[in-house]
VEXDREN-2710 file (C-alpha; in Angstrom, 1 decimal):
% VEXDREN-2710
k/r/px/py/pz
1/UNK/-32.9/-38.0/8.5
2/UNK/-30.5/-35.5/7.4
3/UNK/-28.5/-33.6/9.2
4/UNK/-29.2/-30.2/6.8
5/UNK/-32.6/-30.3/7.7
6/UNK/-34.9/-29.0/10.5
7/UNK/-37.7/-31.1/12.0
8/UNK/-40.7/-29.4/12.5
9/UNK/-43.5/-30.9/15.1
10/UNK/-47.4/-29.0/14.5
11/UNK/-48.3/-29.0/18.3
12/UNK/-51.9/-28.5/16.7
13/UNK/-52.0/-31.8/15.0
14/UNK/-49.0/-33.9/16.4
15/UNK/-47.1/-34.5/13.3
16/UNK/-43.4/-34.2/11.8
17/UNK/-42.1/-32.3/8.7
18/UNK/-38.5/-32.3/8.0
19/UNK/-37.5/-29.3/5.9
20/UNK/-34.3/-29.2/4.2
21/UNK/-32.0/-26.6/4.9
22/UNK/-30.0/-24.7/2.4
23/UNK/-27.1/-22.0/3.0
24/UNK/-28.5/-21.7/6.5
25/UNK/-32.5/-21.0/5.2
26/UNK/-35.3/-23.0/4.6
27/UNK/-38.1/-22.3/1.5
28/UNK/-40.5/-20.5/2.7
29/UNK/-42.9/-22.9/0.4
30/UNK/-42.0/-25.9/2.6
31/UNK/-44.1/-24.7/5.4
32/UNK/-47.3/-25.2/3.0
33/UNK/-47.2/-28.8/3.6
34/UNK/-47.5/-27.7/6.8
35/UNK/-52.0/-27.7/7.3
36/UNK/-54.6/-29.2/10.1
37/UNK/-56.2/-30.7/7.6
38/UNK/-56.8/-31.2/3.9
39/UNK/-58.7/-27.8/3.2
40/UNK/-56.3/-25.6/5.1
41/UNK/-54.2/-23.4/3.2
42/UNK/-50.9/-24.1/4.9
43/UNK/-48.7/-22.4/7.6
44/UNK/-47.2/-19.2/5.8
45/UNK/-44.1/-16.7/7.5
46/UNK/-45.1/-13.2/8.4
47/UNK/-41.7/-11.1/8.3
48/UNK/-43.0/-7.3/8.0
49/UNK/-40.0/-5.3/6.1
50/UNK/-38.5/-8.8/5.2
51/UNK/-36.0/-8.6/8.4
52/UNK/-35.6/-12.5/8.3
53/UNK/-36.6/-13.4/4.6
54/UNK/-34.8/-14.1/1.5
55/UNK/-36.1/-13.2/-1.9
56/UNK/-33.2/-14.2/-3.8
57/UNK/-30.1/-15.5/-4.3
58/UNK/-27.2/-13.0/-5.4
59/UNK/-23.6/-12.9/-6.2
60/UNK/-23.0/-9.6/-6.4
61/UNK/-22.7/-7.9/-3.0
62/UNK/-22.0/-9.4/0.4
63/UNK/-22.5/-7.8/3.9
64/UNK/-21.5/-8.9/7.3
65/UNK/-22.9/-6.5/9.8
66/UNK/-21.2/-8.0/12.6
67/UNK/-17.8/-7.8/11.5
68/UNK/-18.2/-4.6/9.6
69/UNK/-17.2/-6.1/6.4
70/UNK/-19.0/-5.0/3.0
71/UNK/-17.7/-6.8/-0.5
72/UNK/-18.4/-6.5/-4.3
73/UNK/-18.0/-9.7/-6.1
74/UNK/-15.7/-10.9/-3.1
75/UNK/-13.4/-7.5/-3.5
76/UNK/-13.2/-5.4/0.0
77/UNK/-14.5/-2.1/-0.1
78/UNK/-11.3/-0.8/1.1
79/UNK/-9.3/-2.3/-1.2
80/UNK/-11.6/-1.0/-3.9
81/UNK/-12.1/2.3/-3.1
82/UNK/-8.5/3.0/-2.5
83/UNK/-7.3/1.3/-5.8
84/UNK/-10.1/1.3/-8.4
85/UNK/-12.6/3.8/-10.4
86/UNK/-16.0/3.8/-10.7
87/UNK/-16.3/2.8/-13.9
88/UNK/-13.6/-0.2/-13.2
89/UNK/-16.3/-1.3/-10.0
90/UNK/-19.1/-0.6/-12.4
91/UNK/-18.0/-3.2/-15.0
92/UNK/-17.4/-5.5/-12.2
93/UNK/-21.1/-5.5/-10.3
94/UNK/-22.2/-5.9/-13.7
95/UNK/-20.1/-8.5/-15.5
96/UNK/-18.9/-10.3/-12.1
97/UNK/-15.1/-10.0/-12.5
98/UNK/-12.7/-7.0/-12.6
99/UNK/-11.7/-6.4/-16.2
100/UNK/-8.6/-6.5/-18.0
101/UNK/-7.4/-3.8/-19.6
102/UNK/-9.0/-3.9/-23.0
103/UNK/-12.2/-4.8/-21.5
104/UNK/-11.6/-1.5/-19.1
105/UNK/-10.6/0.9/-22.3
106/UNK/-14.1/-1.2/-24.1
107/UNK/-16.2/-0.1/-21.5
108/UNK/-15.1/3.5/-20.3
109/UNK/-14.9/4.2/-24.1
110/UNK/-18.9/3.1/-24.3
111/UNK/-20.0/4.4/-21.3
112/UNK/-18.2/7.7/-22.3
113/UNK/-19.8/7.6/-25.7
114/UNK/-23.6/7.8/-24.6
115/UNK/-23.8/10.4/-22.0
116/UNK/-25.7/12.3/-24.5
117/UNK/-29.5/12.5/-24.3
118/UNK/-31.9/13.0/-26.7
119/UNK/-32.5/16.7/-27.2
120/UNK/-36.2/16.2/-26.3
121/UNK/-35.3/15.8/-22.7
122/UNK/-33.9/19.3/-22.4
123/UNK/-37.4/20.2/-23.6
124/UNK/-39.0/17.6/-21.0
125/UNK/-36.9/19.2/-18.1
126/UNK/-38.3/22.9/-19.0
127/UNK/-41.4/21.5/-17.9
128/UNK/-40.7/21.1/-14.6
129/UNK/-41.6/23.9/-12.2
130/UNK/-38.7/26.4/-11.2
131/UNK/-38.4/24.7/-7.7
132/UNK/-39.4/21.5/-8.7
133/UNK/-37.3/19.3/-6.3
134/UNK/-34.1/17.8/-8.3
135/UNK/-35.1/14.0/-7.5
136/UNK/-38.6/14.6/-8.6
137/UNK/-37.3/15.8/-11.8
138/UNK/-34.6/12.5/-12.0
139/UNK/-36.9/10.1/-11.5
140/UNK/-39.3/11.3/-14.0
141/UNK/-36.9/11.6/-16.5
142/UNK/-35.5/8.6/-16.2
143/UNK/-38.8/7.2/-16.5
144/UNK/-39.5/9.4/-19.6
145/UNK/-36.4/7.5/-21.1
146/UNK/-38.4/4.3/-21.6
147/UNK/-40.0/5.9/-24.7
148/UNK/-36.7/7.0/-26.2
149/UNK/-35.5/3.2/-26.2
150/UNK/-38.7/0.5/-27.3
151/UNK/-36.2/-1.9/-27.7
152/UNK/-35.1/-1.8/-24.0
153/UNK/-38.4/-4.3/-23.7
154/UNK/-36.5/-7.4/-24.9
155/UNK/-35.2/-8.1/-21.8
156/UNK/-34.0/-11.6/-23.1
157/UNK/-31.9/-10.4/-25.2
158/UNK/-28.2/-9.8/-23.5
159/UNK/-27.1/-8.1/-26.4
160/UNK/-30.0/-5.5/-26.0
161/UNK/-29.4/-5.8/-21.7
162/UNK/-26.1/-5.0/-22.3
163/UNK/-26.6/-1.8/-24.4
164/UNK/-29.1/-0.1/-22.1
165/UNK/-27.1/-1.2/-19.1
166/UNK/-24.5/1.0/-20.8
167/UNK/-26.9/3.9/-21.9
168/UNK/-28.4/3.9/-18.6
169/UNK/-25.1/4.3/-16.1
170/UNK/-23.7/6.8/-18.8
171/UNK/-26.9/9.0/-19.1
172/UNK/-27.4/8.9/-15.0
173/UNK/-24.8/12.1/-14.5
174/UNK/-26.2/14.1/-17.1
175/UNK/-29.8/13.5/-15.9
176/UNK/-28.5/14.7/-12.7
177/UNK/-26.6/17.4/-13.7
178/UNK/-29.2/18.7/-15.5
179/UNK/-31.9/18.4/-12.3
180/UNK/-29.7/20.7/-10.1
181/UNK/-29.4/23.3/-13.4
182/UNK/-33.0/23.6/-14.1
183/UNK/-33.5/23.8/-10.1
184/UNK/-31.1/26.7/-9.8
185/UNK/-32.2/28.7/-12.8
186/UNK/-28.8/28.3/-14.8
187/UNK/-28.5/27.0/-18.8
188/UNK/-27.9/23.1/-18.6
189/UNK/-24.3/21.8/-19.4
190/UNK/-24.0/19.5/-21.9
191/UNK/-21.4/16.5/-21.5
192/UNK/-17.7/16.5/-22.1
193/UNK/-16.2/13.1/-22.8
194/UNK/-12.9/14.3/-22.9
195/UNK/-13.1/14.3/-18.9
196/UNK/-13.9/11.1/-16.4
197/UNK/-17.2/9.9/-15.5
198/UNK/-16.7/11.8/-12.0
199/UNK/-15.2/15.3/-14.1
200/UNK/-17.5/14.8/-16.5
201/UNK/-20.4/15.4/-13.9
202/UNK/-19.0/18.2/-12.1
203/UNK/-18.2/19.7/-15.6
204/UNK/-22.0/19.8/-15.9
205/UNK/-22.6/21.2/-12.8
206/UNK/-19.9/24.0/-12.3
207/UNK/-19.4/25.0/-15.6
208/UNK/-20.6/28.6/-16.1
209/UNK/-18.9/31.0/-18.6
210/UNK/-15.5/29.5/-18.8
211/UNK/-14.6/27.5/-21.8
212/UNK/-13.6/24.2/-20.9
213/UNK/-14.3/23.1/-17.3
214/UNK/-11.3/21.7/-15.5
215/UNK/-12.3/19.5/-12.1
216/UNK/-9.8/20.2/-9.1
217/UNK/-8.3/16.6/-9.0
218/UNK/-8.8/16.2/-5.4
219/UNK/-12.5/16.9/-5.8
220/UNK/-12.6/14.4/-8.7
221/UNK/-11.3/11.4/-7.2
222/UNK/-12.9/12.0/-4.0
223/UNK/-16.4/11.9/-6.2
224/UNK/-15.0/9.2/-7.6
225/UNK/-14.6/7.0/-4.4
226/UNK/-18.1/8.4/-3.1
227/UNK/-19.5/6.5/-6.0
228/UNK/-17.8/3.4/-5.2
229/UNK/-19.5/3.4/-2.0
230/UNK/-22.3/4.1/-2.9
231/UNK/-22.6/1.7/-5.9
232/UNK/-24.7/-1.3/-4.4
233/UNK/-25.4/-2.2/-0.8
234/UNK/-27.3/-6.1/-1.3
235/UNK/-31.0/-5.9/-0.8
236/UNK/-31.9/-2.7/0.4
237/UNK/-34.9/-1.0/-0.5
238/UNK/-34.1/0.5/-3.3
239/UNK/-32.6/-2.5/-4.5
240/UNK/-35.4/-4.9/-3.5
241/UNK/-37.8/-2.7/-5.4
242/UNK/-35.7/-2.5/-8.4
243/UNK/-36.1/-6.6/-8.4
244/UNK/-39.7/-6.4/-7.3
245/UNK/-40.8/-4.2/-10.1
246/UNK/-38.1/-5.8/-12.6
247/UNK/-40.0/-9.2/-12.2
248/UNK/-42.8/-7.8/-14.1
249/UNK/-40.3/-8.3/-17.1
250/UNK/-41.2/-3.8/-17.8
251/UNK/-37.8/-2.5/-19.3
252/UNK/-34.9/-1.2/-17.1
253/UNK/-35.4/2.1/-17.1
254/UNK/-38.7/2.0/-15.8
255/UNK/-37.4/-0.5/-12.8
256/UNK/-34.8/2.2/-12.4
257/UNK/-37.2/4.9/-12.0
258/UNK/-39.0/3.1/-9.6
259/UNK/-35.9/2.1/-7.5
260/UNK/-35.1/6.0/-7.6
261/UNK/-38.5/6.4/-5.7
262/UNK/-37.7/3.9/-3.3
263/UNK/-34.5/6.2/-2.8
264/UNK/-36.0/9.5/-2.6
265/UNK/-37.5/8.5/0.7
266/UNK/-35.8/10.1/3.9
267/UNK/-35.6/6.6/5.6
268/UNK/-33.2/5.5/2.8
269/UNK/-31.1/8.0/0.3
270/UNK/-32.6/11.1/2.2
271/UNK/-30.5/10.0/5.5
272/UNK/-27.0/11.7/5.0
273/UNK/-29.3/14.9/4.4
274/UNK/-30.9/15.1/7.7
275/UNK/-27.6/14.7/9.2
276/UNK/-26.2/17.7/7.8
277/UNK/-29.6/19.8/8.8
278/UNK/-28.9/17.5/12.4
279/UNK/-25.6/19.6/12.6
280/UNK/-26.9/23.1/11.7
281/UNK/-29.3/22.7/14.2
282/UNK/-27.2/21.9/16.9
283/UNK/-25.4/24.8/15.7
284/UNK/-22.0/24.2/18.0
285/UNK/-19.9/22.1/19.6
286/UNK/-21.2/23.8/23.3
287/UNK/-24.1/22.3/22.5
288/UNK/-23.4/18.7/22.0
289/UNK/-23.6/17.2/25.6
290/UNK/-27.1/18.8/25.4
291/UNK/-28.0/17.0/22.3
292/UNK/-26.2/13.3/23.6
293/UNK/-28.3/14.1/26.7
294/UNK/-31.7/14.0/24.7
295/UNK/-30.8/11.2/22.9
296/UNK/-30.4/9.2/25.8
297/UNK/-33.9/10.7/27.4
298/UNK/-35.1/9.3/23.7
299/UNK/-35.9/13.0/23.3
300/UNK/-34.5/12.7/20.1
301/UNK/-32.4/10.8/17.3
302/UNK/-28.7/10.8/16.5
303/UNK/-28.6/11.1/12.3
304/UNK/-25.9/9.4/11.0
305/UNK/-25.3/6.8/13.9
306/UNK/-26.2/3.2/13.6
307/UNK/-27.3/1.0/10.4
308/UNK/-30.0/-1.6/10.1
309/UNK/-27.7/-3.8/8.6
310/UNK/-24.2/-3.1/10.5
311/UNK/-23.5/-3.7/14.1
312/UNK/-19.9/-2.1/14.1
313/UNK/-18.5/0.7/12.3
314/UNK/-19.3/0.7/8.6
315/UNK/-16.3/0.1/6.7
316/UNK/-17.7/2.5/4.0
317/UNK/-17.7/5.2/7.1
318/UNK/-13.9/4.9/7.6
319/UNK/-12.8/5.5/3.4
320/UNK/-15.3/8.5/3.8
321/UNK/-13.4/10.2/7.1
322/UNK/-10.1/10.2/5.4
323/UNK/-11.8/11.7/1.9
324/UNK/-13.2/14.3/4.4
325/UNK/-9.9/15.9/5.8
326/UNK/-8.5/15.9/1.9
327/UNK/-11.2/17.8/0.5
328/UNK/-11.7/20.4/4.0
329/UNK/-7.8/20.8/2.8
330/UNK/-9.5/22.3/-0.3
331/UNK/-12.6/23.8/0.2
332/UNK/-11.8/24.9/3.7
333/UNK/-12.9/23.1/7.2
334/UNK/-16.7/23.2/8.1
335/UNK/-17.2/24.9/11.0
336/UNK/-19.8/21.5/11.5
337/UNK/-17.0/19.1/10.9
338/UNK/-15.7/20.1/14.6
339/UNK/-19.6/19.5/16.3
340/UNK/-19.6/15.7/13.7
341/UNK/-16.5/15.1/15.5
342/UNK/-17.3/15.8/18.8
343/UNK/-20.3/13.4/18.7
344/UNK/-18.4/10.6/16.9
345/UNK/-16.1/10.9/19.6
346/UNK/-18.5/10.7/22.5
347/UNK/-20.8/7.8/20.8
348/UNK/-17.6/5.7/20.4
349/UNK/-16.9/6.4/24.1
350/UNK/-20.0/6.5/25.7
351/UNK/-21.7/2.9/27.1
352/UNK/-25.3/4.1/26.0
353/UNK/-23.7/4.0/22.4
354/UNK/-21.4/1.5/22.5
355/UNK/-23.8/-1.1/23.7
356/UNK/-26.4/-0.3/21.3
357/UNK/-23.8/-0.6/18.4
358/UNK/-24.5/3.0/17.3
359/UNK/-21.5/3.8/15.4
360/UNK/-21.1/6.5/12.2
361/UNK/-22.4/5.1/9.0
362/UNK/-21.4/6.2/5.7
363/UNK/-24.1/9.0/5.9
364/UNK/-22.4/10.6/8.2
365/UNK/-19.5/12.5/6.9
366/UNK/-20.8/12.0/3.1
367/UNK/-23.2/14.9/4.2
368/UNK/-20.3/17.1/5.3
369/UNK/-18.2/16.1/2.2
370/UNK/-21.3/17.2/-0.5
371/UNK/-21.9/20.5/1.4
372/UNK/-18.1/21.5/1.1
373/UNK/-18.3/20.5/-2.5
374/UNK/-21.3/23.2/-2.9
375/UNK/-23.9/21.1/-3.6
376/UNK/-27.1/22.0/-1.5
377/UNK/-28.9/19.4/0.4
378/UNK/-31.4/18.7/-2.0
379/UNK/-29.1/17.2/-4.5
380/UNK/-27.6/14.8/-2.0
381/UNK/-30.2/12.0/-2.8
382/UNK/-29.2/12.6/-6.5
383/UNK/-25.9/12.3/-5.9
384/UNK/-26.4/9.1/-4.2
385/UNK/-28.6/7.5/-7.5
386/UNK/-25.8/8.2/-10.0
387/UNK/-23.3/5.0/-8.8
388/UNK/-26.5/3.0/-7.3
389/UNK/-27.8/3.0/-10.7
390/UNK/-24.5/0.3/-11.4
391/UNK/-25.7/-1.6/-8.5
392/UNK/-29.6/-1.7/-9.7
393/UNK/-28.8/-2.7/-13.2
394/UNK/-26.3/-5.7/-12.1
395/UNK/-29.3/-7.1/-10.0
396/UNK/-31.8/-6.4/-12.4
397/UNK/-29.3/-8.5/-14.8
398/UNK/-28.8/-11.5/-12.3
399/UNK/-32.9/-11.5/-12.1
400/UNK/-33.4/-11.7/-15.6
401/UNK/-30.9/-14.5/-15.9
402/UNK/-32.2/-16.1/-12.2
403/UNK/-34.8/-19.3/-13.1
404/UNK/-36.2/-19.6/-9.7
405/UNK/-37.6/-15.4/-10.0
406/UNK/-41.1/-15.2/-11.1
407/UNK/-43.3/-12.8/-10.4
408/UNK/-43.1/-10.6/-7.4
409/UNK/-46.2/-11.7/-5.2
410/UNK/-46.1/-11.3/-1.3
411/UNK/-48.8/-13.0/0.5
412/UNK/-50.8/-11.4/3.4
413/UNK/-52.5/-12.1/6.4
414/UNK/-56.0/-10.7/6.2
415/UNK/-57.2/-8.5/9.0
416/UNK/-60.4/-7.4/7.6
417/UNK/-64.1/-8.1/8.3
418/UNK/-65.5/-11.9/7.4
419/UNK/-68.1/-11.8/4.6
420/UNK/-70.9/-9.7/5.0
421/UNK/-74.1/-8.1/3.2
422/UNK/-74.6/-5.1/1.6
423/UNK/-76.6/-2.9/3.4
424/UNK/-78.4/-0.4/1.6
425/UNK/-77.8/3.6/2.0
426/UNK/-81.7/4.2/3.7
427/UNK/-80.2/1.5/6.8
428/UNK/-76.8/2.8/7.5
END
């Protein structure tokens, strides 16, 4: 018997299984052999949410939530977000190593290169009501890009992979961009390569009557870094839905779409918004012991605090605070920066926090950071599908290339009525 196994006794029927283990899991498939008798189906897991389940295997981004540690490709976030670019972090989610510098110039110059979109697309975004919401209209669009791109359907060809992976993380910003203009009434912006992926996208949002659009450089970088953090975060929902729909071998950008819809939900890429409408609500810092006093009555819930997946500070969290005090040096302080920091300061001193791990996440002050930049709230969840689109399409690649993925097909356990008759209208 081997040690990396697990012995399994059925308590039903009195007999053994040994299941191999395998980086700490077993396949779920191994319990099938698991039956009463010859016509049973076989024991099955029921994980609702997949707390405890693996779909995959991944190389790409790894999370210990204990520790607080968060890595792409085995690179710290810290070390990353103080010393790379997006575009370098980009390249390596997707390609799995950091690139040289030819290979850096290769790809910034082809990423840089297709931020254009079709001019029907302008023509597609005029269709959009005036206060159509600016992820409605992203997710559409990128949807709507399918069409433009027929050969995006030979997924098995990395050649083709490649070139849409491109198209799609250069075309993400001036989708964006081009959400919040038609949602604010003003003429849409059209790229400007001379400037970085970060300048180029707040080129495209700013830029009004002026000739050429220069980004304050504090502004840029701190976009910049907000992008790094936000570029993949392992199987999330987002993520997992990208893979789920991506199994059905449709082309990227309709997986993308769909992984934007996963995002556009409040639970997920909505969450640094409600912290920000939290804070307005709570209005000042007087306030605060009131609020922390409801919390603990479970009255009501502390946005921002705790993570599903962390159970100490999110490393993300603590590259975010410093960006924060930079740009308020800019844009002027919040007055809600000195109510975020009175909370963060009881919930890392308070028991009824610290014992429930509830610590700031990186939704926390990347709320407070968008709304100094001027974007309204509404945008925040678009802001937060520009880098993830990197993270998507470097998952969606490993699937493709992954020989145990087939189909996504969760089972069920059926809850419904046994078989019965129809019974006719007259003897209802």
């Amino acid at each position: 018997m081997s040690k990396e196994s697990l012995t399994i006794t059925d308590n039903r029927t009195g007999k053994s299984y040994e299941v191999p283990i395998e980086r700490e899991s077993i396949r779920a498939m191994d319990l099938r052999q698991i039956k009463v008798n010859d016509t049973d189906f076989g024991l099955m897991t029921y994980d609702p949410a997949f707390t405890n389940t693996a779909a995959c295997k991944s190389g790409i981004t790894y999370i210990d939530g204990a520790n607080g540690v968060l890595n792409y490709r085995g690179y710290p976030i810290e070390q990353l977000a103080e010393k790379s670019s997006f575009l370098e972090v980009a390249y390596l989610l997707v390609s799995g190593e950091l690139p040289n510098q030819a290979q850096r110039d290769d790809w910034v110059h082809s990423i840089m290169t297709h931020t254009f979109v079709h001019e029907n697309v302008n023509k597609f975004m005029d269709g959009f009501r005036y206060d159509a919401h600016p992820m409605s209209q992203l997710i559409s669009t990128i949807a709507a890009l399918s069409s433009f791109y027929p050969t995006a359907k030979n997924i098995q060809d990395p050649v083709e992979r490649r070139l849409h992976i491109v198209r799609m993380i250069a075309k993400m910003p001036t989708l964006a961009a081009w959400s919040y203009r038609h949602s604010m009434g003003f003429p849409l912006v059209y790229p400007d390569n001379d400037l970085s992926y970060a300048g180029n996208f707040l080129s495209m949002i700013k830029k009004m009557s002026e000739a050429k659009y220069k980004p304050h450089p504090v502004l840029e970088r701190t976009l910049d870094v907000l992008f790094i953090l936000h570029a993949d975060h392992e199987q999330n929902c987002s993520t997992s839905t990208m893979r789920a729909v991506g199994s059905s071998q449709v082309d990227p950008y309709s997986a993308v779409a769909a992984a934007a819809g996963a995002l556009y939900g409040p639970l997920h890429g909505g969450a640094n918004e409600a912290v920000l409408r939290m804070l307005r609500e709570i209005r000042s810092v007087d306030r605060v012991p009131e609020v922390i006093k409801q919390v603990k009555a479970g009255e009501r819930r502390l946005m921002g605090f705790g993570h599903r997946v962390y159970k100490s500070y999110d490393p993300r969290a603590t590259a975010i605070k410093k960006l924060a005090d930079q740009v308020f040096e800019i844009t002027g302080r919040s007055p809600l920066l000195d109510i975020a920091l009175e909370l963060e300061r009881i919930a890392l001193e308070d028991d009824y926090f610290v014992g429930r791990k509830l610590y700031p996440n990186v939704d926390f002050y990347s709320g407070l950071i968008y709304d100094a930049m001027g974007f309204p709230t509404a945008m925040f969840t678009v802001l937060f599908a520009i880098p993830r689109v990197a993270g998507w399409l470097a998952q969606w690649n490993e699937l493709v290339d992954d020989k145990d993925q087939r189909i996504a097909r969760p089972r069920q356990i059926f809850t419904g009525p046994a078989r019965r008759d129809y019974t006719p209208m007259l003897n209802r």
